[in-house]
N, C-alpha and C positions, 0 to 999 in steps of 0.2 A: 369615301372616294368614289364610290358606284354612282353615286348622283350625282357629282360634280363631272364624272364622263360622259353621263347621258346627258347630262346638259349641254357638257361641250360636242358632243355630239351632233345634238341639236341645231344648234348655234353653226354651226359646222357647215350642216347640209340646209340651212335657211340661206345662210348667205350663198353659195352658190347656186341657189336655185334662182334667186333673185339677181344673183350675175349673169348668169346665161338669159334669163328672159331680157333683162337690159342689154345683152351685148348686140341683141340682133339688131332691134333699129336704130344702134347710136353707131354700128358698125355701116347699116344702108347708107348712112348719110354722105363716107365717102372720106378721101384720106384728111380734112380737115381737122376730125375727129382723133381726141388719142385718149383712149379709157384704159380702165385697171381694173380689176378685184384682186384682193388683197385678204388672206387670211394667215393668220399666225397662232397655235396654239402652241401654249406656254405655262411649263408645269415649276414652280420652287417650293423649297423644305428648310425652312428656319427653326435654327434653336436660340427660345429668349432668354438674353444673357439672368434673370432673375428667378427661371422656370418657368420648365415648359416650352411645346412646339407651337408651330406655325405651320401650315403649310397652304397650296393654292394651285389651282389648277384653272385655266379661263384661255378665251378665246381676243385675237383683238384683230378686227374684219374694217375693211375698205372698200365702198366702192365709186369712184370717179371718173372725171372727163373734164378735159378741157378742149377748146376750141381757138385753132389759129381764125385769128380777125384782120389778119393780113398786116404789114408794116412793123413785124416784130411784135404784135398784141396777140394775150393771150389772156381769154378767161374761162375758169371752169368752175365746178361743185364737188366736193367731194363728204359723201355719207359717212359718218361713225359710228362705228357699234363699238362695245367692248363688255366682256362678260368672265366674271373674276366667282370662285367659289374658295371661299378663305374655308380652313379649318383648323379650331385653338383647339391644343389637346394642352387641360391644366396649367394655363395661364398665370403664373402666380403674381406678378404684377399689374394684373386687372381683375385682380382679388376670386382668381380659379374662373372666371366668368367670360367668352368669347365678346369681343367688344364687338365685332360685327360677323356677318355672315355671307353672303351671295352680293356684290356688286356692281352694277353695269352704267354703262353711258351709251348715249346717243346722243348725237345731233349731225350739225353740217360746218363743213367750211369753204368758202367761198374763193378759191385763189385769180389775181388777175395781175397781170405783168407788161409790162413794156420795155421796149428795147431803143435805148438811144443809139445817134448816127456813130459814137466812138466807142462802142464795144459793152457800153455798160447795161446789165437788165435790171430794172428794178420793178419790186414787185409789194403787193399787198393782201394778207390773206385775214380776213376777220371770221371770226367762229363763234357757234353757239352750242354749245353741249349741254347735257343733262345728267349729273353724274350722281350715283347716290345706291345706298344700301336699299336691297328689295325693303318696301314697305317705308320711307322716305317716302314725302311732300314731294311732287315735281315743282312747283313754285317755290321750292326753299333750294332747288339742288339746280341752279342756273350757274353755271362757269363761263365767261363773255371774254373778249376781247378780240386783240389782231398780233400780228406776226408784218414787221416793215422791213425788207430784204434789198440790201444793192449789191451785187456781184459783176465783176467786172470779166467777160470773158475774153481772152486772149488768141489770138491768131492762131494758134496753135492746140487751143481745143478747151487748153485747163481755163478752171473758172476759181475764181477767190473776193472772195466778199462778206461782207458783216451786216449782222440781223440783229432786230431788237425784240423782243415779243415784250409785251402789255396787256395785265388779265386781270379780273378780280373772279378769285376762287374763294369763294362761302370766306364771307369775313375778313378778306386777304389779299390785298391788292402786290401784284409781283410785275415789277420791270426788267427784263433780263435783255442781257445784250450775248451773241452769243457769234460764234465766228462759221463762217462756210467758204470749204473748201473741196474741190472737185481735184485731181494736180496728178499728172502723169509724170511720173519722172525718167520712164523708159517705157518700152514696147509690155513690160511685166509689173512693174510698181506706180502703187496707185495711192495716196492717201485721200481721204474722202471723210463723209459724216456718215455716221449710221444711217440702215436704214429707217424713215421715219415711221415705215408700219410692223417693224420687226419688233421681234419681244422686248428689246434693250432702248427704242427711245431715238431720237436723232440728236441730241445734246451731247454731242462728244465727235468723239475723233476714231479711225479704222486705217488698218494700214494691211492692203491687199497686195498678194500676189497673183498672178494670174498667169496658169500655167498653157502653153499652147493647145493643148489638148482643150481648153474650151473652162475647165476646170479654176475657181479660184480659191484659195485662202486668203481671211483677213485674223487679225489681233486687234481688240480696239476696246475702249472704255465711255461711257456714258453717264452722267446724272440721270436720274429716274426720281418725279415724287407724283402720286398721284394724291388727292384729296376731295372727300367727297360727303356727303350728308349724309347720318343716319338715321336709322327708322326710327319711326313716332315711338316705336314701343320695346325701343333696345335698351339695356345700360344706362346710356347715356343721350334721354330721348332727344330727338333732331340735334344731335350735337354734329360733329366733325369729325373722321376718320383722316387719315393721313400714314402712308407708308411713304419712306423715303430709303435708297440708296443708289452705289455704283455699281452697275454692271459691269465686270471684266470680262470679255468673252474671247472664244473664239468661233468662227466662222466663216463653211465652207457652201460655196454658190456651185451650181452645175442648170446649166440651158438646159429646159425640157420643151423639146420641139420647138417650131420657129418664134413661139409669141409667149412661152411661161417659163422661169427663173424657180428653182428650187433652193431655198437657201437653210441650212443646218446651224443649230448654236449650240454651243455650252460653256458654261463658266460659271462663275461665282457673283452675288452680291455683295459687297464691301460696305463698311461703314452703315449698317442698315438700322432705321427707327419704326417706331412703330406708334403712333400718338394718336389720343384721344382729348377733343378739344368741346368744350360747353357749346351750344347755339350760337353764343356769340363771339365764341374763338378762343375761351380761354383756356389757358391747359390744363388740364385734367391730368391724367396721366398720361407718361412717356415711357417707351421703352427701347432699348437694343437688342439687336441680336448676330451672332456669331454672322463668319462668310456662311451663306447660304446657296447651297447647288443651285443653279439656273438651268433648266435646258429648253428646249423649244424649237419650232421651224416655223419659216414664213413658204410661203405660193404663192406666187404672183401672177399673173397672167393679163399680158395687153392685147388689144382687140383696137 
């Protein structure tokens, strides 16, 4: 675990260094501009239902902007990083052997939106990431597609609308349709989507309170699967890694100064797998594992 914190460590103070040199001239440019960094480290501890643990400690970093283009249009960019250091302690269903090791992604996504004359914004965001076990092919670990979103917003602030995303993930072409909602029910309750850069994922549902004092609590659940290429010289060379489950959490937000959000988690993973799939996706081995502790915090900061 000492090398998975100086990593995260690392990771840490790379991406803010990289946020503050960016904020100055996309901040000169003037209130058109609306940027973010985004960091979230996030530590979990699984036991596999066959023997043996799991555990994983990583980082998942943001940094964007988009740009009003006048007439309700909006387009921006936003960077991906993510950095995962798994650790198998006696794995008995991948026959004692760690199926993979240190994981990360990079790439970008492109978001751009319009707003019609009767309330409704629709949007399109296509992405290209690179996601894969250190020592993975970059030409084998290409994850593609887009995200198509109409939300209709209401006179009164709440927004509700449906999205579909479209992706082919190493071998695996996924169409999901998923729901968005923003909904104020009073001055204090709020139900929403997760955050999309927080540890737990935006695929789910959050139900906040928000206490006067500036102070919020949420309860809320997510799907989570991430999938990715493994190294040429693992187990299972250039095959497929895949973790899946729900995050149940909870989650508490607090304003740090006029332009940064401090947001707190914990909770558990439900339903969790853990699979090992050939080059060309076939399955290898599978496994479960018990609810697993989640904890983690996101920092936000807009400029």
């Amino acid at each position: 675990m000492a090398n998975c914190k100086h990593a995260l460590r690392r990771a840490v103070a790379l991406v803010a260094t990289i946020g503050l040199a960016w904020a100055a001239p996309l901040h000169a440019q003037g209130s058109s501009w609306n940027s973010f960094v985004s960091v979230s480290p996030v530590f979990e501890d699984a036991s596999l239902d066959a023997g043996g643990d799991m555990s994983v400690g990583g980082v998942i970093a943001r940094l964007g902007t988009t740009r009003d283009l006048g007439g309700g249009t909006r387009a921006g960019v936003t960077l991906n990083f993510d950095y995962f250091d798994y650790s198998f302690d006696k794995p008995v269903a991948f026959g004692g052997v760690a199926p993979w090791d240190k994981v990360q992604r990079y790439g970008v996504a492109t978001p751009f939106s319009f707003a019609t004359s009767d309330g409704w914004v629709l949007g399109v965001t296509p992405s290209f990431d690179w996601f894969k076990e250190n020592g993975a092919a970059s030409s084998d670990s290409l994850v593609w597609g887009a995200t198509m979103t109409a939300v209709k917003v209401y006179a009164d602030g709440n927004q509700l609308g449906l999205g579909v995303g479209a992706f082919e993930r190493l071998e695996k072409t996924n169409v999901v349709p998923f729901l968005i909602v923003n909904w104020r029910f009073d001055r204090n309750w709020r139900l929403v989507n997760p955050l999309a850069a927080g540890p737990t994922g935006p695929a789910g549902l959050e139900l906040d309170y928000e206490f006067d004092s500036g102070w919020a609590l949420g309860l809320g659940a997510a799907v989570r699967n991430t999938r990715f290429r493994l190294s040429e010289s693992g187990p299972v060379a250039n095959g497929i890694g895949e973790i899946s489950g729900v995050p149940v959490f909870l989650r508490a937000r607090v304003n740090v100064g006029t332009s940064g959000t401090l947001n707190l988690y914990g909770g558990v993973v439900a339903n969790g797998k853990v699979k090992v799939e050939g080059p060309s996706g076939t399955l290898v081995r599978e496994e479960n594992f018990d609810l697993a502790p989640l904890v983690g915090f996101n920092f936000v900061s807009r400029f």
